[in-house]
N, C-alpha and C positions, 0 to 999 in steps of 0.2 A: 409466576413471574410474567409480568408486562412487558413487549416489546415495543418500541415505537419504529418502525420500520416504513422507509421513504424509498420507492421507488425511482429510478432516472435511467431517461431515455440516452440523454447522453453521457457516454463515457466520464467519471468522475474518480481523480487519483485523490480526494480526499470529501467523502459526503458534508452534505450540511450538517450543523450541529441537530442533534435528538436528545430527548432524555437520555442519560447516562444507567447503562446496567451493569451491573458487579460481575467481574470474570472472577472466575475461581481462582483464591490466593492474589490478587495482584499486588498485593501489596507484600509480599511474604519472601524470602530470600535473600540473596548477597545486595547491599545495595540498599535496603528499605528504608524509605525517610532521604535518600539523596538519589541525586541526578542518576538513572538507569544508564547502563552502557550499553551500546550496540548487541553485546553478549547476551543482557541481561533481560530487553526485549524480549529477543528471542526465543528465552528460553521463556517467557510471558506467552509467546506468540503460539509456538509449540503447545505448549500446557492447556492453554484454553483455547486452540486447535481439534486435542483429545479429548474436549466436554464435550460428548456427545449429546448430551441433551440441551446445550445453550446453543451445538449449531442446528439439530434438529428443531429447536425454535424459531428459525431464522427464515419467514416465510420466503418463499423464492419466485418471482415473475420470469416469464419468458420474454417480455417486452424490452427489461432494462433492467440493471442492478438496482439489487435493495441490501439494503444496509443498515446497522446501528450502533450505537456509539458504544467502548464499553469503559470501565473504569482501570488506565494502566497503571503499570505503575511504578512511583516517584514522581508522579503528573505529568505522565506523558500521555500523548494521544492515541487511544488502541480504536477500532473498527472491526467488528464483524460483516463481508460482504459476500454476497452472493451476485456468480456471474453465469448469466443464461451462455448458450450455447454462443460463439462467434464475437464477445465481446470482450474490450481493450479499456487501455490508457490511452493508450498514445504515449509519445516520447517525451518524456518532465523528469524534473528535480525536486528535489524535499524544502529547497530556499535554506538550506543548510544546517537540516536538523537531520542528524543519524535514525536509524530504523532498523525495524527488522520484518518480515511476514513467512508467514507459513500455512501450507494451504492443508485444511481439515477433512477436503471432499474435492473428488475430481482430480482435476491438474490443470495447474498455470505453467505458460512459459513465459519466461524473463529473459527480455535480448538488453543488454547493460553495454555502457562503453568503459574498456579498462581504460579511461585516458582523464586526468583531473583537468576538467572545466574552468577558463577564468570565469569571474559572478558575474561579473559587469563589464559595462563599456564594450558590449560587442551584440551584433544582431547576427551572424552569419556566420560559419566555420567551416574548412574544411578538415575534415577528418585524415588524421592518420591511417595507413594501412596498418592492418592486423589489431585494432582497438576494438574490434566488436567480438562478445560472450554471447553466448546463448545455455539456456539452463530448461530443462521441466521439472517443477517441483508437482511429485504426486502426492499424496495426500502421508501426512507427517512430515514431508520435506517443509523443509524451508531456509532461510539465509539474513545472514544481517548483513546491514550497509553502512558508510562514513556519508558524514556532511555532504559529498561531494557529487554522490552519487546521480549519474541521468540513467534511466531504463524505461523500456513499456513492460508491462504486464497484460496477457488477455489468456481468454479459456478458449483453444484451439478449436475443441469438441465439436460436431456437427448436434449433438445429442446428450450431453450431458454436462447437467448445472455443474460449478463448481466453489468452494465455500473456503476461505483462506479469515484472517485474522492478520493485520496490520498495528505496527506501534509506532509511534516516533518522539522524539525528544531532540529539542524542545517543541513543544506544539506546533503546528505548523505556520512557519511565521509567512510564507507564500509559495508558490508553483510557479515556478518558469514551464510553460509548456513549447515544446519546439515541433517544428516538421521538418523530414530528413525524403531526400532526394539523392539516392547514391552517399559519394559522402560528405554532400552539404548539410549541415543542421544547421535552422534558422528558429532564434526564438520569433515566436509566435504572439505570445501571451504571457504574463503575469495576474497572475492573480493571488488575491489576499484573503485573508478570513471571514471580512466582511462580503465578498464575494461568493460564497457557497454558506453562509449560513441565513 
């Protein structure tokens, strides 16, 4: 099996497009042929998490994430990525497509806000008290998300890569990315598909 595998230096909550590779089963269980469910990701995400030879495929830099696309499924967007030691998202949104990840190697933590976000019309927020989660998924962990969802994702580690599996539906129609200052969050950025492919 062939991988296409793109390196980046900066932080990226959805790679550019690559050739596409078959995860085991993606198409197979509750759901095939229609729209996956947050659930149903997941249990995508998990499963081909457990292929240990498509993530030992998955060459890994210490410079910056590398990643490749894979085939999910009901046509949703999945991702194999590998995160060197100290490296993140940052704070974004899905542009209100549900998801799920689950990390195959190492550990991610995920800091989330419980508080649902308006989409539009706004650059600036202050946060409510007690809206911020935090989570470490080690390896088999993982979690699904709504529409709605903002969070960062990074590998803590001083010293060890880590290797997770990402889905989303519907494909990702764009990224709000924000910067948060106590409990200001400010979007930042928007970006679109044509942007990272």
């Amino acid at each position: 099996m062939s991988l296409s595998v793109s390196p980046s230096v900066t932080p990226l909550v959805s790679p550019p497009v690559s050739p596409s590779v078959p995860a085991p089963s993606a198409t197979a269980g509750p759901g095939a042929g229609s729209a996956p469910s947050a659930a149903e990701l997941l249990d995508f995400a998990r499963r081909t998490a457990a292929d240990t030879a498509l993530v030992a495929s998955l060459p890994l830099d210490d410079q910056g994430r590398t990643w490749v696309r894979l085939d999910g499924p009901g046509g949703s967007e999945a991702w194999l990525i590998g995160w060197p030691p100290g490296t993140g998202t940052g704070w974004h949104d899905h542009g209100g497509s549900h998801g799920a990840f689950a990390t195959a190697a190492g550990a991610l933590r995920e800091d989330s806000l419980a508080a649902r976000l308006p989409t539009e019309g706004w650059r600036m927020l202050e946060l409510a008290e007690g809206v911020d989660r935090s989570r470490e998924l080690g390896a088999g962990g993982g979690r699904a998300f709504g529409p709605h969802h903002v969070h960062e994702v990074r590998n803590e580690s001083r010293t060890e890569h880590a290797v997770s599996v990402h889905a989303y539906y519907p494909p990702l129609p764009l990224i709000r990315r924000y910067s948060r200052a106590g409990a200001v969050l400010r979007v930042e950025q928007v970006e679109r598909p044509e942007d990272w492919q």
